[in-house]
PDB file as gemmi writes it, atoms N, CA and C in Angstrom:
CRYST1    1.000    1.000    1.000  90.00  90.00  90.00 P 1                      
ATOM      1  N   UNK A   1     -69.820 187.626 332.480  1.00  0.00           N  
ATOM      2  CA  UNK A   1     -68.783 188.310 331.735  1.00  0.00           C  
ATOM      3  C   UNK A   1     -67.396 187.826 332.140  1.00  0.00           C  
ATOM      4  N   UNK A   2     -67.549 187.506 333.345  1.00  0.00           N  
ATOM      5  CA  UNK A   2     -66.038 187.233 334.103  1.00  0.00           C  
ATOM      6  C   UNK A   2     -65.395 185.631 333.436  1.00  0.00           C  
ATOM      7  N   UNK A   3     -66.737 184.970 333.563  1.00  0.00           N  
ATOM      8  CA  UNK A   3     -66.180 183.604 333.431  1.00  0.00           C  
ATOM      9  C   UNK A   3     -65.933 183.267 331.545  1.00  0.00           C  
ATOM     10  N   UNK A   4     -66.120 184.406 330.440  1.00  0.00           N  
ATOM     11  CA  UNK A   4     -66.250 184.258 329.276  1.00  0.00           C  
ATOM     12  C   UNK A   4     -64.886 184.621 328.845  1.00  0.00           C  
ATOM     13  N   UNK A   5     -64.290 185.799 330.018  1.00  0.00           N  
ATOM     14  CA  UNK A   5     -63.035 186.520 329.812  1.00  0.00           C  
ATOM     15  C   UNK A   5     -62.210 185.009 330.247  1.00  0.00           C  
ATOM     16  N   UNK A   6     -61.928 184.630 331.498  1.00  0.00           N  
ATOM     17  CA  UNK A   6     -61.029 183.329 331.810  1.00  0.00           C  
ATOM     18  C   UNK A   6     -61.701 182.220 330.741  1.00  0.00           C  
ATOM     19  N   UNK A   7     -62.526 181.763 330.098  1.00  0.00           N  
ATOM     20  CA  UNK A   7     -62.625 180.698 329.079  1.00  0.00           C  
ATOM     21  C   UNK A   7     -61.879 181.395 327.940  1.00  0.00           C  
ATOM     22  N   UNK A   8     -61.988 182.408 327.432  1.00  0.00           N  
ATOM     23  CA  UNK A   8     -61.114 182.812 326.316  1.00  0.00           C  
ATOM     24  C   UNK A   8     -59.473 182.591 326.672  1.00  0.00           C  
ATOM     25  N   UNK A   9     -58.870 183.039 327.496  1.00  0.00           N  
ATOM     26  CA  UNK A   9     -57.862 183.300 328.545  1.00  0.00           C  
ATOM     27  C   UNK A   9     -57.764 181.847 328.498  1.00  0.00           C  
ATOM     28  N   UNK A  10     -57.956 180.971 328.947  1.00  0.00           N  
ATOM     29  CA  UNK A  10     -57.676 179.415 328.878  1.00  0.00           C  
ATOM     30  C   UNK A  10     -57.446 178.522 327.964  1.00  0.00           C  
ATOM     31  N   UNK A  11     -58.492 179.214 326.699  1.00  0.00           N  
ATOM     32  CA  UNK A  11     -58.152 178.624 325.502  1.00  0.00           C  
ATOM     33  C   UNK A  11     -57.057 178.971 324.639  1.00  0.00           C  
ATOM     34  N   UNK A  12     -56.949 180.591 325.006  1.00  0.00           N  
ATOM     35  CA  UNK A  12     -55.264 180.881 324.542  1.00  0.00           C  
ATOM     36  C   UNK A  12     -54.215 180.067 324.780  1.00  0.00           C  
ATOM     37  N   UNK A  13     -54.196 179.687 325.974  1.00  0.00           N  
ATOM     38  CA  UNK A  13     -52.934 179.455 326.640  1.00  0.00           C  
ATOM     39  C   UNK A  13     -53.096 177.872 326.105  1.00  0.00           C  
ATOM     40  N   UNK A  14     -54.257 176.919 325.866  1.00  0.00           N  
ATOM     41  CA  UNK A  14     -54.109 175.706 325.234  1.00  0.00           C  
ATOM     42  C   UNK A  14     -53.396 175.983 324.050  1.00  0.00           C  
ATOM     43  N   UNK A  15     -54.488 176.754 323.298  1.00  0.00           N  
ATOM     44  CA  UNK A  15     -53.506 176.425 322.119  1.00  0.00           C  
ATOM     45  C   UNK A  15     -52.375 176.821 322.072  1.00  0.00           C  
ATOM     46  N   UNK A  16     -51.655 177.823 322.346  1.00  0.00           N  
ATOM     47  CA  UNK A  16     -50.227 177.908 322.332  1.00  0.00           C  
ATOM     48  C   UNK A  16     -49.348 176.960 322.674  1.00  0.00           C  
ATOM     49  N   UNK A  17     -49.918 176.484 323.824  1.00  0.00           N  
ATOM     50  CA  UNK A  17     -49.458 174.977 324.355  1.00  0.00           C  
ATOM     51  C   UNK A  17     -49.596 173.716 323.349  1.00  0.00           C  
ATOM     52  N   UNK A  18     -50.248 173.666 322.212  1.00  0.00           N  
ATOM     53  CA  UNK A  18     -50.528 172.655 321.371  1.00  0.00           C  
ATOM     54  C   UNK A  18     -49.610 173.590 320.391  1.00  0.00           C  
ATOM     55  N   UNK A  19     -49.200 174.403 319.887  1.00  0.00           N  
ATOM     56  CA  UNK A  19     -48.544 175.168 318.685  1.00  0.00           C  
ATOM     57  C   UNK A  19     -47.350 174.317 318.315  1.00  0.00           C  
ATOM     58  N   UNK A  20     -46.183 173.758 319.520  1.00  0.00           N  
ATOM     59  CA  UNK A  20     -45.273 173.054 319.010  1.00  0.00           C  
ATOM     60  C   UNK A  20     -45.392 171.767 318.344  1.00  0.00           C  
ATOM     61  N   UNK A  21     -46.990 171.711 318.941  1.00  0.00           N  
ATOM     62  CA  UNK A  21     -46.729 170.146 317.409  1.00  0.00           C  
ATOM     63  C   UNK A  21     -46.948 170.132 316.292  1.00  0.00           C  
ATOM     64  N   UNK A  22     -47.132 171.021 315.871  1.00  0.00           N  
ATOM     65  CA  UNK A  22     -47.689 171.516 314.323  1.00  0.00           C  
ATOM     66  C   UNK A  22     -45.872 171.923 314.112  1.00  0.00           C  
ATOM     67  N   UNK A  23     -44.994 171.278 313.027  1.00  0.00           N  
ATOM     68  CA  UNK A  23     -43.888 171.272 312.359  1.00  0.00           C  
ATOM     69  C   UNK A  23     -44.134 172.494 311.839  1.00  0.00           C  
ATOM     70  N   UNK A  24     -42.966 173.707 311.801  1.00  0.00           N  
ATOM     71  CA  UNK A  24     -43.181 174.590 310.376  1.00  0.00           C  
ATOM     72  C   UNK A  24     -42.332 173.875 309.944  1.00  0.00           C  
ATOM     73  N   UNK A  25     -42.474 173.871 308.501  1.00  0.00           N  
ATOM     74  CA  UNK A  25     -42.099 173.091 306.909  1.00  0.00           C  
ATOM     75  C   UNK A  25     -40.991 174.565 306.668  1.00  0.00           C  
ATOM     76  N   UNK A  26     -39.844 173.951 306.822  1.00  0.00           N  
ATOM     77  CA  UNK A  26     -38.449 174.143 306.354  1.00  0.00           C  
ATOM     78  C   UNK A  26     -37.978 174.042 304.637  1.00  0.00           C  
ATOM     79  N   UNK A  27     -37.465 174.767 304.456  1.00  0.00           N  
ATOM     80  CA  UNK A  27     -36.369 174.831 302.795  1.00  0.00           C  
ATOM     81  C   UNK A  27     -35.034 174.393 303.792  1.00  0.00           C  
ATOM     82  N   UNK A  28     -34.618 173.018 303.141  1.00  0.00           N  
ATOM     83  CA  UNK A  28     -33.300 172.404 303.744  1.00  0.00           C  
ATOM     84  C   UNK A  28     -32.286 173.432 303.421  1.00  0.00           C  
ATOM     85  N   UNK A  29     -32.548 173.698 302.269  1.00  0.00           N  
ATOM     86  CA  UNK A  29     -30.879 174.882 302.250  1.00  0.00           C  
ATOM     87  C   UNK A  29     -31.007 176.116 302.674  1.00  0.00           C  
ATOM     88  N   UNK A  30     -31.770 176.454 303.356  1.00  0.00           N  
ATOM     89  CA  UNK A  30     -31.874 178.254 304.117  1.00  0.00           C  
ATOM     90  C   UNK A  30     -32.336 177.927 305.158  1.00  0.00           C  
ATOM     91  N   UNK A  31     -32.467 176.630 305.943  1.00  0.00           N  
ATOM     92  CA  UNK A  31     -32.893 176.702 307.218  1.00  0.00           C  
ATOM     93  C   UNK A  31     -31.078 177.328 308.200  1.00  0.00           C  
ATOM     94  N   UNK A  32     -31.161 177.802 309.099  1.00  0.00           N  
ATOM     95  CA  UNK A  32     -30.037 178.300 309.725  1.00  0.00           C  
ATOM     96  C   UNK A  32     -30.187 178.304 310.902  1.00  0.00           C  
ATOM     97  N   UNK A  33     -29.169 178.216 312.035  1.00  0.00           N  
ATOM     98  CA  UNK A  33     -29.425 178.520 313.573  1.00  0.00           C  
ATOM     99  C   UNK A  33     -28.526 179.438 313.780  1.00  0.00           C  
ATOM    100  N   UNK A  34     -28.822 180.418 314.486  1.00  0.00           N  
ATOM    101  CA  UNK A  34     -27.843 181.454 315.319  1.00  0.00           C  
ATOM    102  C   UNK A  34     -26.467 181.083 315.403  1.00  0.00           C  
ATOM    103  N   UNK A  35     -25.119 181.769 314.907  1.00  0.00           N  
ATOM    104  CA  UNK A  35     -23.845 181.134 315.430  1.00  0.00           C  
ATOM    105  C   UNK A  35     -23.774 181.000 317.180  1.00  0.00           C  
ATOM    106  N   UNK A  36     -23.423 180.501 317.404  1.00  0.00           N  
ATOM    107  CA  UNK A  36     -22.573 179.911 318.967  1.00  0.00           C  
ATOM    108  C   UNK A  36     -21.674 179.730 319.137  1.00  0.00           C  
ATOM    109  N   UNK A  37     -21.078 179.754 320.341  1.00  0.00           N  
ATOM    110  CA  UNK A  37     -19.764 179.157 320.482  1.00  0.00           C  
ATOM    111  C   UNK A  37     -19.879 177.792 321.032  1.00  0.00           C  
ATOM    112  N   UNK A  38     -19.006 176.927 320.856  1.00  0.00           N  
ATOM    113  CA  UNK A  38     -19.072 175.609 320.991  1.00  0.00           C  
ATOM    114  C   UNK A  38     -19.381 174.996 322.200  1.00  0.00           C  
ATOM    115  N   UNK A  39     -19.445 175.483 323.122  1.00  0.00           N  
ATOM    116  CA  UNK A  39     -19.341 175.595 324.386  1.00  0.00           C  
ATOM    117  C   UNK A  39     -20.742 175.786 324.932  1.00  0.00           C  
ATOM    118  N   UNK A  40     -21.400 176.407 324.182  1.00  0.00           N  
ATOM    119  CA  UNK A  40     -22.773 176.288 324.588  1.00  0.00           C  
ATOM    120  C   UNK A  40     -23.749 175.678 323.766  1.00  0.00           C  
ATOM    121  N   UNK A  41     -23.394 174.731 322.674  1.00  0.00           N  
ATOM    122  CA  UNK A  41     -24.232 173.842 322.294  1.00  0.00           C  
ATOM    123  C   UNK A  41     -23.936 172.547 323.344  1.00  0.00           C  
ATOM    124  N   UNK A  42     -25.205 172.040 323.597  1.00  0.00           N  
ATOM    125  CA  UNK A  42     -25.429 170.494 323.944  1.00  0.00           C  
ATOM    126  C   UNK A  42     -25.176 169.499 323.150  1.00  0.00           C  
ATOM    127  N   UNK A  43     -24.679 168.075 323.743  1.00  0.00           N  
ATOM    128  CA  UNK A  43     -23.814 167.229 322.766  1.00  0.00           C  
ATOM    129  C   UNK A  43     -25.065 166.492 321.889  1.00  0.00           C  
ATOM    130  N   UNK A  44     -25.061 166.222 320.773  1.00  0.00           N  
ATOM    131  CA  UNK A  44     -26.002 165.424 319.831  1.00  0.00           C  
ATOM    132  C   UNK A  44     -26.408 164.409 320.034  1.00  0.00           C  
ATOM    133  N   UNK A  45     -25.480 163.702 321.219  1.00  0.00           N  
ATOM    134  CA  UNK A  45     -26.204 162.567 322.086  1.00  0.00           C  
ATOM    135  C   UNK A  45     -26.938 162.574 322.982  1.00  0.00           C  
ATOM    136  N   UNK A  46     -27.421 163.754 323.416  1.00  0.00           N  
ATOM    137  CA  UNK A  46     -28.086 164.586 324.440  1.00  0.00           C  
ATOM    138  C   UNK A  46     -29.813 164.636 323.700  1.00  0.00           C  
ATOM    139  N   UNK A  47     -29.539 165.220 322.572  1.00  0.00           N  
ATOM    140  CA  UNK A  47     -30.811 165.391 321.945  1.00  0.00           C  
ATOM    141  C   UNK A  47     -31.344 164.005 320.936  1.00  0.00           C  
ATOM    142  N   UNK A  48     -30.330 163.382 320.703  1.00  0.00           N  
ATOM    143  CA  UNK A  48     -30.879 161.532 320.340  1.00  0.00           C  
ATOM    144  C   UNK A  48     -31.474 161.015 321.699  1.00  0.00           C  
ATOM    145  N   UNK A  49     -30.791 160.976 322.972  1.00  0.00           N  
ATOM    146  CA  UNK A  49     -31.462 160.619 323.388  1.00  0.00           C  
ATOM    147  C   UNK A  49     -32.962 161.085 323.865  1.00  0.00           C  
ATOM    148  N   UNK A  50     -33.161 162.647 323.864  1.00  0.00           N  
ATOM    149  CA  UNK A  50     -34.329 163.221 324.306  1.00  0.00           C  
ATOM    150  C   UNK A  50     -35.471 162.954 323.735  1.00  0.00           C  
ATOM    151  N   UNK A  51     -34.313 163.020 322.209  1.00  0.00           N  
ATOM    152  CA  UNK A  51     -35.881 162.206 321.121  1.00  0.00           C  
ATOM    153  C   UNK A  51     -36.463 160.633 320.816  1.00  0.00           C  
ATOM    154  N   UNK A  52     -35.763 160.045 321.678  1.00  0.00           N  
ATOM    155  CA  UNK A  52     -35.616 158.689 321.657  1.00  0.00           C  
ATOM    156  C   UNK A  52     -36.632 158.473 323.084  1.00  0.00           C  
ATOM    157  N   UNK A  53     -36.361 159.077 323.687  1.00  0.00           N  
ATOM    158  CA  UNK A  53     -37.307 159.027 325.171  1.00  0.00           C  
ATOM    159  C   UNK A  53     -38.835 159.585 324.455  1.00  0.00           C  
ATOM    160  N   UNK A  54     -38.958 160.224 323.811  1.00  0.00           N  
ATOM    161  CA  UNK A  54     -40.042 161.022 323.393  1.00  0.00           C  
ATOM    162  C   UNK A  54     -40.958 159.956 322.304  1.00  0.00           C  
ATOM    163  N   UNK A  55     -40.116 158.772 321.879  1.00  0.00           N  
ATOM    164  CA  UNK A  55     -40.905 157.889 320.632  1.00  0.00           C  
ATOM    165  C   UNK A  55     -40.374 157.815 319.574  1.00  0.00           C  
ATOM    166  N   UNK A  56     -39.441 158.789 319.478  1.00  0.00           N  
ATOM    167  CA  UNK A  56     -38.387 159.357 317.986  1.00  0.00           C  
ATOM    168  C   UNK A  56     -37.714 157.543 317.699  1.00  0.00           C  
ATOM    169  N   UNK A  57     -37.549 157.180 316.578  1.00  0.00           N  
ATOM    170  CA  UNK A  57     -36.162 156.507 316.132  1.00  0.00           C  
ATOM    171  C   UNK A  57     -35.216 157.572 315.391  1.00  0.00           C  
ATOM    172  N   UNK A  58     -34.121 157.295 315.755  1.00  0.00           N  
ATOM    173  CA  UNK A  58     -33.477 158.360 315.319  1.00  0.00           C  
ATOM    174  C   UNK A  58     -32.435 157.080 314.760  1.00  0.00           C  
ATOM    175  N   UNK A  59     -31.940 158.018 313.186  1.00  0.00           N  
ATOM    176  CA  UNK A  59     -31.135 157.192 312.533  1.00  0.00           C  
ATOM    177  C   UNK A  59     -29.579 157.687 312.608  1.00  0.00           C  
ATOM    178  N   UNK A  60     -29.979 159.490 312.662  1.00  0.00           N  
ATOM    179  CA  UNK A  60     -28.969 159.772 312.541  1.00  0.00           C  
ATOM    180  C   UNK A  60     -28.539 161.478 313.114  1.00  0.00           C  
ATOM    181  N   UNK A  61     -27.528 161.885 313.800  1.00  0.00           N  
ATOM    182  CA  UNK A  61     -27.818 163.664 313.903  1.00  0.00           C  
ATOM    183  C   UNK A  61     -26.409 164.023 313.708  1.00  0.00           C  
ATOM    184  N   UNK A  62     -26.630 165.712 312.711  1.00  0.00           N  
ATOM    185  CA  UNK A  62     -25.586 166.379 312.296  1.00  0.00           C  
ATOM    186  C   UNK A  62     -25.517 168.073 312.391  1.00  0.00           C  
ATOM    187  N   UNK A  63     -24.498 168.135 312.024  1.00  0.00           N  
ATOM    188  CA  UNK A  63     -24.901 170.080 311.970  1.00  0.00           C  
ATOM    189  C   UNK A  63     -24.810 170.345 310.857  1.00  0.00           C  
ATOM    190  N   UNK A  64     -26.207 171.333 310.901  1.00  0.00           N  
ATOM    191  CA  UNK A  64     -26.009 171.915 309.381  1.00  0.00           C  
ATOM    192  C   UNK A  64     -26.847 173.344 309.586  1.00  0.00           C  
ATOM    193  N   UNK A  65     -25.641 173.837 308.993  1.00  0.00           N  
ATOM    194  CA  UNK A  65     -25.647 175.664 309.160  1.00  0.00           C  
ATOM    195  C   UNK A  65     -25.934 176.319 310.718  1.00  0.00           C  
ATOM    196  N   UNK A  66     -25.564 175.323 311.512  1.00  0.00           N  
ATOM    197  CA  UNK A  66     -25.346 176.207 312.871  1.00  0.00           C  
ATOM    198  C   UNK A  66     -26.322 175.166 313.963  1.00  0.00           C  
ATOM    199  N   UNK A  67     -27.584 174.187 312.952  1.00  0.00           N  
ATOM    200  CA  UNK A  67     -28.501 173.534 313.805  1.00  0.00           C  
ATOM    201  C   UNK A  67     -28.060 172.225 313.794  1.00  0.00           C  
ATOM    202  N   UNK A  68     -28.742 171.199 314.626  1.00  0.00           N  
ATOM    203  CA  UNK A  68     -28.784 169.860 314.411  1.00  0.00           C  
ATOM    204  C   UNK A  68     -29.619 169.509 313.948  1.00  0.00           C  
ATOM    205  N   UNK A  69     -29.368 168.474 312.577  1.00  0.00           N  
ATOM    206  CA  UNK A  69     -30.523 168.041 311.910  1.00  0.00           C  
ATOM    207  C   UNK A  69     -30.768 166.289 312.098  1.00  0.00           C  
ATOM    208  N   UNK A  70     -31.683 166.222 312.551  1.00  0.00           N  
ATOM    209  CA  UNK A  70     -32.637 164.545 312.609  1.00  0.00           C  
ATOM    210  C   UNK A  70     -33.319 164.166 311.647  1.00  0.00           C  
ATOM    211  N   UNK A  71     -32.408 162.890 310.906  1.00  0.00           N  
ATOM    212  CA  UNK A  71     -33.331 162.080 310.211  1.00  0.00           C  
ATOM    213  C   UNK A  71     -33.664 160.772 311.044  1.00  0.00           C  
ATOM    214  N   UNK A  72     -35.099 160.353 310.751  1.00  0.00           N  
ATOM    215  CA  UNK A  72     -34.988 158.938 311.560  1.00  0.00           C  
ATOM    216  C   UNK A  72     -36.831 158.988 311.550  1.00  0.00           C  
ATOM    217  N   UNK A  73     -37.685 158.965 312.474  1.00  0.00           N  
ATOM    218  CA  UNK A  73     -38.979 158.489 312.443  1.00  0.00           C  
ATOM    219  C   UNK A  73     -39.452 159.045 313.777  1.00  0.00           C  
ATOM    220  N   UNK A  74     -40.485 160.183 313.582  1.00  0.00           N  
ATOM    221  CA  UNK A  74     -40.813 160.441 314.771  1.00  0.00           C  
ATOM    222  C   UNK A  74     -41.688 159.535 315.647  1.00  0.00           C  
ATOM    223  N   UNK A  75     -42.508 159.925 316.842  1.00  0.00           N  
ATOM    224  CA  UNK A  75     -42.993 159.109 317.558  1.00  0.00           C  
ATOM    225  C   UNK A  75     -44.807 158.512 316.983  1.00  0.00           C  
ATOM    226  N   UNK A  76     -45.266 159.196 315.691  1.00  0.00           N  
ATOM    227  CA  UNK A  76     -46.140 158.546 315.017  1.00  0.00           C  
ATOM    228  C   UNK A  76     -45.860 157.849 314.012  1.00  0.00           C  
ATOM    229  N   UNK A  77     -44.372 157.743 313.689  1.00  0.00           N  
ATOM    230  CA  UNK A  77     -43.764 156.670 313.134  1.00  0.00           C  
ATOM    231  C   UNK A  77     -43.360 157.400 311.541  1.00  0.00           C  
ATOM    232  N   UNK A  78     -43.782 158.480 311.187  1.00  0.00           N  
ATOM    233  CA  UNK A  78     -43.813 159.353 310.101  1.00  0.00           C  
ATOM    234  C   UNK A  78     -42.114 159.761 309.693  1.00  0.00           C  
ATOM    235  N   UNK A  79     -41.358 159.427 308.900  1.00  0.00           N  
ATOM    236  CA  UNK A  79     -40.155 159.761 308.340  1.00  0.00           C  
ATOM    237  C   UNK A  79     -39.914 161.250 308.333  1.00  0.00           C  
ATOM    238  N   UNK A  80     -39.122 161.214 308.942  1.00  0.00           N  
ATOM    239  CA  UNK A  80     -38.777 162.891 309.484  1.00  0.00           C  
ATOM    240  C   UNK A  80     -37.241 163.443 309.195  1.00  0.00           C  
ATOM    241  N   UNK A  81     -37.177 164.270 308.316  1.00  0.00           N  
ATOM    242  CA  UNK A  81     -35.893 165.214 308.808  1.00  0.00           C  
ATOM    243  C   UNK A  81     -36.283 166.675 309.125  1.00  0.00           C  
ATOM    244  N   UNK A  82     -35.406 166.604 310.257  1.00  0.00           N  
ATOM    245  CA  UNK A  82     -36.073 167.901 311.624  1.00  0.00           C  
ATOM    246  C   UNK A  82     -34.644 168.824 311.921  1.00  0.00           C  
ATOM    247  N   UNK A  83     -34.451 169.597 312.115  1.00  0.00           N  
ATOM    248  CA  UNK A  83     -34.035 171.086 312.485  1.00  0.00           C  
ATOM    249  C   UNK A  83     -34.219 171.539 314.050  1.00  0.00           C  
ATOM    250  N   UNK A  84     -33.180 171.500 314.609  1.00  0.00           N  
ATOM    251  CA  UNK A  84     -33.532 171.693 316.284  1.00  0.00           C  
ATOM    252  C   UNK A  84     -32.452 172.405 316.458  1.00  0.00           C  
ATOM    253  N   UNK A  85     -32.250 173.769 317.441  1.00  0.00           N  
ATOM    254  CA  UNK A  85     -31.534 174.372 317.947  1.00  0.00           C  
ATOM    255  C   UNK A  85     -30.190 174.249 318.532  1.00  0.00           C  
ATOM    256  N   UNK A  86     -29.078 173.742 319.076  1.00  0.00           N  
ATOM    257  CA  UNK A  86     -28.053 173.449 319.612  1.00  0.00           C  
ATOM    258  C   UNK A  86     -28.601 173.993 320.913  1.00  0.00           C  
ATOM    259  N   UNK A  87     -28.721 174.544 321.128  1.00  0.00           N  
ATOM    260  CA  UNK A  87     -28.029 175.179 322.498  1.00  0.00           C  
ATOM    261  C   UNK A  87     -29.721 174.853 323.158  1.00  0.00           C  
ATOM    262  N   UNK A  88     -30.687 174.877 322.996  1.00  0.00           N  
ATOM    263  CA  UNK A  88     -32.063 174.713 323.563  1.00  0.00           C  
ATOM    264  C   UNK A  88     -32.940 173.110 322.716  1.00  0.00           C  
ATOM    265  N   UNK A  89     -32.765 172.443 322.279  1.00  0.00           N  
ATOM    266  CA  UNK A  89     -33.080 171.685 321.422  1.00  0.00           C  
ATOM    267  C   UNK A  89     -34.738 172.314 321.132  1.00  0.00           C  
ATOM    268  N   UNK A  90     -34.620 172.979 320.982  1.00  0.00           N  
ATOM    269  CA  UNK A  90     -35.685 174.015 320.576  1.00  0.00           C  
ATOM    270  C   UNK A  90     -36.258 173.459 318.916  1.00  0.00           C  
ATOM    271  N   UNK A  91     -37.204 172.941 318.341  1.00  0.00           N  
ATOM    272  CA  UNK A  91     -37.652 172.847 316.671  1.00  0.00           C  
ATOM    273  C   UNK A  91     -37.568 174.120 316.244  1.00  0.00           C  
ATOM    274  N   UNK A  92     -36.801 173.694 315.313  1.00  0.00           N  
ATOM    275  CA  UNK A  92     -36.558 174.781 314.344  1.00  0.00           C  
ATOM    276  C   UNK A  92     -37.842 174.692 313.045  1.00  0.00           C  
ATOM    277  N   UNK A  93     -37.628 173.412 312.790  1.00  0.00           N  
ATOM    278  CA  UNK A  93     -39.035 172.898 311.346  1.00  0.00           C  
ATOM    279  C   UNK A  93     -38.563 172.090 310.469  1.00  0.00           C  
ATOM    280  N   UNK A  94     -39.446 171.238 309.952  1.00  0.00           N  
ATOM    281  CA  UNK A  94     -39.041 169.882 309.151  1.00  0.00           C  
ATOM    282  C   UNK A  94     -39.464 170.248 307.614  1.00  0.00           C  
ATOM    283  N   UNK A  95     -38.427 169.532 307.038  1.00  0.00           N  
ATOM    284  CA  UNK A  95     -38.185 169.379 305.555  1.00  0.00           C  
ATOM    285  C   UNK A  95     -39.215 168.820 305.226  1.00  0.00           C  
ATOM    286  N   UNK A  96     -40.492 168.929 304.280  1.00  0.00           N  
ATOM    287  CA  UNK A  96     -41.593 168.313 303.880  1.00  0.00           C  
ATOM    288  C   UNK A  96     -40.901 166.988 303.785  1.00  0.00           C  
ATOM    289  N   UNK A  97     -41.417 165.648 303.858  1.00  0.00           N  
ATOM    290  CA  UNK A  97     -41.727 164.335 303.425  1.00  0.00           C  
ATOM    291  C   UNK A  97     -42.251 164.137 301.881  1.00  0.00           C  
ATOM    292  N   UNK A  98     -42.277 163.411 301.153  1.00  0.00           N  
ATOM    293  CA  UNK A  98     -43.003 163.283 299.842  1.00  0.00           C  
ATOM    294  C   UNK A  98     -43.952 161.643 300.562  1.00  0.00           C  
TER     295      UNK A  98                                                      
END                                                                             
C-alpha cells in the first residue's frame, strides 16, 4: 500500500515537472502581463540570452501589453512567437503557428 501511495506521489510531481513544455496557445491580442514598475522587469537581453542558451534562435524581443514577446525558433527548431513574463521570464503561451 505504502509503495503504491509514493509511485502515485512521484508520478505527480513528474508530470507537473513536464507541464511547462506543453505551450498554452495564446490569442495575440488579449494575451496581457501584470502592470510593473520598470524597475522590476529584467532587461530583454537577459531573456534573449536565456533563450539562446536553451536552443532558442531568437530574431527578435518586445513588449506587448505588459509581457515580452519572442519571435524567432525554438530549440526544436519550430517558428515561435512566445509570451514570457518581465519580471520572472516565466511562459506566458504561444500564438498558434499555421
Amino acid at each position: 500500500m505504502r509503495s503504491t501511495s509514493f509511485l502515485r506521489h512521484a508520478l505527480m510531481v513528474l508530470s507537473a515537472a513536464a507541464a511547462p513544455a506543453f505551450a498554452q496557445i495564446v490569442d495575440h491580442d488579449t494575451v496581457r502581463c501584470e502592470a510593473m514598475p520598470k524597475a522590476e522587469m529584467k532587461p530583454q537581453m537577459e531573456l534573449q540570452r536565456k533563450l539562446t542558451d536553451e536552443g532558442w534562435k531568437v530574431r527578435q524581443v518586445k513588449n506587448f501589453n505588459g509581457c515580452y514577446e519572442v519571435y524567432g525558433f525554438d530549440a526544436a527548431g519550430r517558428r515561435v512567437e512566445a509570451f514570457f513574463n518581465p519580471k520572472t521570464f516565466a511562459k506566458i503561451g504561444e500564438v498558434k503557428q499555421d
